[in-house]
N, C-alpha and C positions, 0 to 999 in steps of 0.2 A: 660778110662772112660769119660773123657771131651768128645774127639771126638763123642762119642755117645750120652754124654749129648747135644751138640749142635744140631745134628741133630732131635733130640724130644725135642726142645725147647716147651716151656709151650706157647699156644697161647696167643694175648692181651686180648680176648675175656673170658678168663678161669680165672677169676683174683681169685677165691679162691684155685685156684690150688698153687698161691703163697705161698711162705715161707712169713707170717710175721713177722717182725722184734719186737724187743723187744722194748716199748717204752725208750728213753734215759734214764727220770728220775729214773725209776724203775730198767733201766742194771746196773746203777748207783749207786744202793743199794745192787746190787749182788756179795757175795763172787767170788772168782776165781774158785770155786770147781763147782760155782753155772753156773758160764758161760761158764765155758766149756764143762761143762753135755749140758745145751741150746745151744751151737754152735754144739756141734755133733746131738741135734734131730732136728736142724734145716737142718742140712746134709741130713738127713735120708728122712723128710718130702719134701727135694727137688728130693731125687733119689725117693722118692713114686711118687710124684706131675708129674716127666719125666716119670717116667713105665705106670701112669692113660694114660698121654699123647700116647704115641707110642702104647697103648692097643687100647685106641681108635681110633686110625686112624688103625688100623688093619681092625676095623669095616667096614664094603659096605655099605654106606648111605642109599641107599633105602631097605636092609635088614637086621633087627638087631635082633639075635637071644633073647628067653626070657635069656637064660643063659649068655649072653655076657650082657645084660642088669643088671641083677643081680650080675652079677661079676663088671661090674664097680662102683654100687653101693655101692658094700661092699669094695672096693680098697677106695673111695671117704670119706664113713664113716669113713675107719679108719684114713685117712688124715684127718678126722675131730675132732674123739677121740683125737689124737697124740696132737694138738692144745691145747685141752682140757686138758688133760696131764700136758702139761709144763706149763700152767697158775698155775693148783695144784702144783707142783716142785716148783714153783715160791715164791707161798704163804707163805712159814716160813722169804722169806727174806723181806717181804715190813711189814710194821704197822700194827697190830691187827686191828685197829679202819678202814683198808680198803681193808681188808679180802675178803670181798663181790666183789669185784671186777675179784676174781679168779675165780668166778662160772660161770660153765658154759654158756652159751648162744645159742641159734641156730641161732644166726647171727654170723659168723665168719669175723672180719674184713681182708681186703685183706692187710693191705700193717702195721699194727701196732700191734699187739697181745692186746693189751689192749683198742683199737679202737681209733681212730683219736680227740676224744674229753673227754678223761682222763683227762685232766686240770678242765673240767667244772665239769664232774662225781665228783671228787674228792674235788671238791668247794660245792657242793650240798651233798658230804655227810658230808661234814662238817658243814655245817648248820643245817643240820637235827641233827646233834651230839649237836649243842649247844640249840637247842629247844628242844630236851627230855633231854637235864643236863649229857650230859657223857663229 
């Protein structure tokens, strides 16, 4: 499998093809049961991310079928569900009061699961927490 993975490397250009990583604070909070469910869909989400990849370079540049089009769409979706996924997974292990942060998005961040500026998120929902009294 490696030898194959290298050869459909995920381009630099394709960054949400990435597996994002879990941010530290939050892996930090996760049982063992919890992170090794999260390291195998991060497995999975890398062998999808490699198959989107070597699918489309099967494609001819200057002709691309409706159906190869729609077939990458629905490969790409579901790398985007699966995302979506393990943020829900996620959710029973961090605090109630920052729940919110598991829902989904249509912005996937590339390179953090819970985005590069979760320290700030999570400072602004704390504020907002002590101006309505929770």
């Amino acid at each position: 499998m490696n030898k194959t993975a290298k050869k459909h490397e995920t381009p630099r250009n394709c960054g949400l093809l990435k597996v994002p990583t879990v941010n530290q604070i939050i892996w930090g909070q996760m049982g063992v049961g919890m992170r090794t469910q999260e390291i195998k869909m991060q497995w999975i989400l890398k062998l999808l991310g490699l198959g989107i990849t070597a699918f489309a370079r099967t494609m001819d540049g200057g002709h691309v079928s409706r159906t190869h089009q729609e077939a990458l769409a629905l490969l790409c979706s579901a790398h985007f569900e699966i995302n979506c996924l393990r943020k829900r997974a996620i959710r029973p292990t961090i605090n109630p009061r920052f729940a919110a942060l598991c829902k989904p998005t249509n912005v996937q961040p590339p390179n953090l699961l819970f985005g590069e500026d979760l320290a700030k998120r999570v400072k602004e929902m704390n504020e907002e927490a002590k101006t309505v009294g929770l």
